[in-house]
C-alpha positions as CSV (number, residue, x, y, z in Angstrom):
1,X,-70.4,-28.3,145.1
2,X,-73.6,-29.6,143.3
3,X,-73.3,-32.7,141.6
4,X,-75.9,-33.3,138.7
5,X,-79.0,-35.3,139.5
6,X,-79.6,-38.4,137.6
7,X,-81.9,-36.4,135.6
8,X,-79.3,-34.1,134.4
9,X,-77.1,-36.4,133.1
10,X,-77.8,-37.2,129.2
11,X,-79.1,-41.0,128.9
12,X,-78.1,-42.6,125.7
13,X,-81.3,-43.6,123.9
14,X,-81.6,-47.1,122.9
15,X,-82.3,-47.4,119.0
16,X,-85.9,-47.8,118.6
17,X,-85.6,-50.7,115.6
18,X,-83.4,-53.2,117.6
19,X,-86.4,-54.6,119.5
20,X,-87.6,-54.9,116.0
21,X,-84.6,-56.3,114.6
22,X,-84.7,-58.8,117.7
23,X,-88.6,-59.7,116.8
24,X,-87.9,-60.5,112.8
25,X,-84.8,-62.3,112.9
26,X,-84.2,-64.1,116.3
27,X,-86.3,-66.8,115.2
28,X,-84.1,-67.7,112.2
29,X,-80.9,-67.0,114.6
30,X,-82.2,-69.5,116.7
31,X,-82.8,-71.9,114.0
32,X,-79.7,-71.4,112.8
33,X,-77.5,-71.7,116.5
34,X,-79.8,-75.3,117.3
35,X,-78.4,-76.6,114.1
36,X,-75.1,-75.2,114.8
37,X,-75.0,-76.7,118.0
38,X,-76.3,-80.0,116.8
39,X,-80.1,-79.7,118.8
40,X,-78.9,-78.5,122.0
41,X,-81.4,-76.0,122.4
42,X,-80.6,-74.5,125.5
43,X,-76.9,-73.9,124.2
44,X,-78.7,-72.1,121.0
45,X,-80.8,-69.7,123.3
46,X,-77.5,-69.1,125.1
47,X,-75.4,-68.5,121.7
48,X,-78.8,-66.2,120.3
49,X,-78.6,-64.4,123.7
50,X,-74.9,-63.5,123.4
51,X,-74.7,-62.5,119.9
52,X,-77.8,-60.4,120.3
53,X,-75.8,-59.0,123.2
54,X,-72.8,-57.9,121.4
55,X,-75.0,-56.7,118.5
56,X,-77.1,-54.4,120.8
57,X,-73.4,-53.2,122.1
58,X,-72.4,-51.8,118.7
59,X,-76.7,-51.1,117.6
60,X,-76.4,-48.1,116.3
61,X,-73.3,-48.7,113.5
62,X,-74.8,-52.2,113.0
63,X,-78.4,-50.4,111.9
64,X,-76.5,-48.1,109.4
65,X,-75.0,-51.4,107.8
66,X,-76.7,-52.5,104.3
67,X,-77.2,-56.2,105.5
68,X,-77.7,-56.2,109.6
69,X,-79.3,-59.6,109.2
70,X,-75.8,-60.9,107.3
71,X,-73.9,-59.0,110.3
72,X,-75.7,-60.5,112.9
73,X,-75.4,-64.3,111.1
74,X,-71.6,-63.6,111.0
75,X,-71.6,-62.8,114.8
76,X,-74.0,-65.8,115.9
77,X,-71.3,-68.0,113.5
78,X,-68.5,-66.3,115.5
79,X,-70.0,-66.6,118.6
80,X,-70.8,-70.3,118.2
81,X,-67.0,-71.0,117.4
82,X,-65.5,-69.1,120.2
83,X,-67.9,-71.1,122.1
84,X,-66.5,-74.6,120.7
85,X,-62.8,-73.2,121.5
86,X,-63.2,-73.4,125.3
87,X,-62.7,-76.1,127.5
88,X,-66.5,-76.1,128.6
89,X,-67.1,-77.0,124.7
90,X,-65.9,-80.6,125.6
91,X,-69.3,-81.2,127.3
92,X,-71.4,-83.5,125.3
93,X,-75.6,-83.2,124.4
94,X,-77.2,-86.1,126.0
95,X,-79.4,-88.5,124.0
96,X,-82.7,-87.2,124.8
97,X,-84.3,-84.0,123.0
98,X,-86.6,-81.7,125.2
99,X,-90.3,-82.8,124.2
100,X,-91.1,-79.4,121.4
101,X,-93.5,-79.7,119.3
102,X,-91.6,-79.8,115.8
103,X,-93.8,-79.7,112.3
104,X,-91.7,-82.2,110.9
105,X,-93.2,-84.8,108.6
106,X,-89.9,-87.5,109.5
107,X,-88.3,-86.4,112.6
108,X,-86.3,-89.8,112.3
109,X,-84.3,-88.4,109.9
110,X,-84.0,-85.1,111.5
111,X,-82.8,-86.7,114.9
112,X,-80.3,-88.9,112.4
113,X,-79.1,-85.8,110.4
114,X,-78.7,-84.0,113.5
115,X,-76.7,-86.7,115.1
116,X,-74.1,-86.7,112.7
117,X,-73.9,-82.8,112.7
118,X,-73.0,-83.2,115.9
119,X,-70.1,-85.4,115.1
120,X,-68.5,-83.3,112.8
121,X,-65.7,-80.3,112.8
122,X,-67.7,-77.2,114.3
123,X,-66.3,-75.6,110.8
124,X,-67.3,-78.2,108.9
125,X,-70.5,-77.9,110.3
126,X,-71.0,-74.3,110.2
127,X,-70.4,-74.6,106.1
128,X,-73.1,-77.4,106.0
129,X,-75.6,-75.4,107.9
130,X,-75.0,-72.5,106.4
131,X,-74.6,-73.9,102.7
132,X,-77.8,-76.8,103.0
133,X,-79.7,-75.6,105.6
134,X,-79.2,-71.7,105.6
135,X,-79.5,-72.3,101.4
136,X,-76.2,-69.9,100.9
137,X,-74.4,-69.6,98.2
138,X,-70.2,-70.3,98.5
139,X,-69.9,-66.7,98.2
140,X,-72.3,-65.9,101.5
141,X,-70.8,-68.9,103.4
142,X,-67.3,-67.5,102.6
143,X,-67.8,-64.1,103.5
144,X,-70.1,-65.3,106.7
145,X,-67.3,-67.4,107.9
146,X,-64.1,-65.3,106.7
147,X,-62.8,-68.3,104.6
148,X,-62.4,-68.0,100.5
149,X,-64.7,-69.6,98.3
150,X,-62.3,-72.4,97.5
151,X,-61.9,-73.1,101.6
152,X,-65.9,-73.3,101.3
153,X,-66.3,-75.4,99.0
154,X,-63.0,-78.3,100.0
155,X,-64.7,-77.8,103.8
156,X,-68.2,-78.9,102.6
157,X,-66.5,-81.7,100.3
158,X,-64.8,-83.1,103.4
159,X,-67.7,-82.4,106.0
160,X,-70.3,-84.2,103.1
161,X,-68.1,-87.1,102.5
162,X,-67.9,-87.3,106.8
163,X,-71.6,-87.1,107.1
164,X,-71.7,-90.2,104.8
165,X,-69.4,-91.9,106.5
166,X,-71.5,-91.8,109.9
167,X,-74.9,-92.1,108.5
168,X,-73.5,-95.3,106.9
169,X,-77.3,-97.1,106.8
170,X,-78.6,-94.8,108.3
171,X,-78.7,-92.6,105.3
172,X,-80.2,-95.2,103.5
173,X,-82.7,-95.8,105.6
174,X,-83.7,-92.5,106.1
175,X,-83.4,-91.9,102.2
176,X,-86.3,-94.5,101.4
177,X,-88.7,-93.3,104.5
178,X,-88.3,-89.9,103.3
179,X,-92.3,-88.8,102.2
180,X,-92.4,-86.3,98.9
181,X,-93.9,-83.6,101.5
182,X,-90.3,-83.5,103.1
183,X,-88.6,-80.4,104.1
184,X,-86.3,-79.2,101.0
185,X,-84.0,-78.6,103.7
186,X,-83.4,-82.2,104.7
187,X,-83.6,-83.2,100.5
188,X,-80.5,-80.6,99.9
189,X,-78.5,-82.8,102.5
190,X,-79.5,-85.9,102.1
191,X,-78.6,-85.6,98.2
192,X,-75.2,-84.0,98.4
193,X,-74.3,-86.6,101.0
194,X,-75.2,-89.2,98.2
């Protein structure tokens, strides 16, 4: 009985645009997963890798989808709570950030703003990173996180009114440092924390 060689047998072909899917948006996945995971950056290549994982799984639907970029936030969102479900989420990030070079005009106030990310509700802090950082409207946060637009906006009432509450001086301090040339980014969440 002949059994068919390995060239015989059909090979699923890999979708040619993932690689280029991968090459455009990993970058802003990553960004997104390090301020998810308050600057651990070796937990936000590992939460890239795995939603990039489960995205190539399911490729060829995921390509036919109007907003793949939306699809594959959602699963990096996903991803990053499942993570902060498990018991190994109890681990905490140490003090010290690898040395990367960042092009950050204050990163005093980034180390400050990321500190107190770190502190809050992984929820919480998806809606602020998604909302501030992300720049998404209630609408996209809700539909990214599976909440309604009222959970959205209650969640980043409470998780603002938190980040207050740890930054204490800190926000002030970082508020009057902070040059004109400063990332928008850090000016969105520095003035709804105020």
């Amino acid at each position: 009985m002949d059994q068919p060689s390995s060239a015989d047998t059909p090979v699923e072909p890999r979708s040619p645009d993932f690689p280029g899917f991968v090459a455009s948006r990993g970058r802003q996945l990553l960004r997104t997963a390090f301020l998810l995971t308050g600057g651990d950056a070796y937990l936000a290549e590992d939460l890239v890798q795995e939603a990039l994982g489960r995205i190539f799984v399911k490729w060829r639907r995921i390509s036919r989808l109007e907003n793949p970029s939306g699809y594959a936030q959602t699963v990096l969102v996903n991803t990053f709570l499942s993570y902060r479900r498990r018991r190994s989420a109890s681990e905490r990030v140490t003090a010290e950030f690898p040395d990367v070079a960042v092009d950050d005009p204050d990163p005093a106030l980034r180390l400050t703003l990321l500190r107190a990310l770190g502190q809050i509700p992984a929820k919480d802090r998806a809606v602020l990173v998604l909302r501030f950082w992300e720049d998404r409207s209630v609408e996209e946060t809700a539909a990214t996180l599976r909440l309604s637009s009222t959970a959205v906006r209650s969640r980043s009432t409470r998780a603002l009114t938190r980040m207050r509450a740890l930054l204490g001086d800190d926000l002030d301090t970082a508020v009057r440092r902070t040059p004109a040339t400063s990332p928008s980014t850090h000016k969105a969440v520095l003035r709804n924390a105020n």
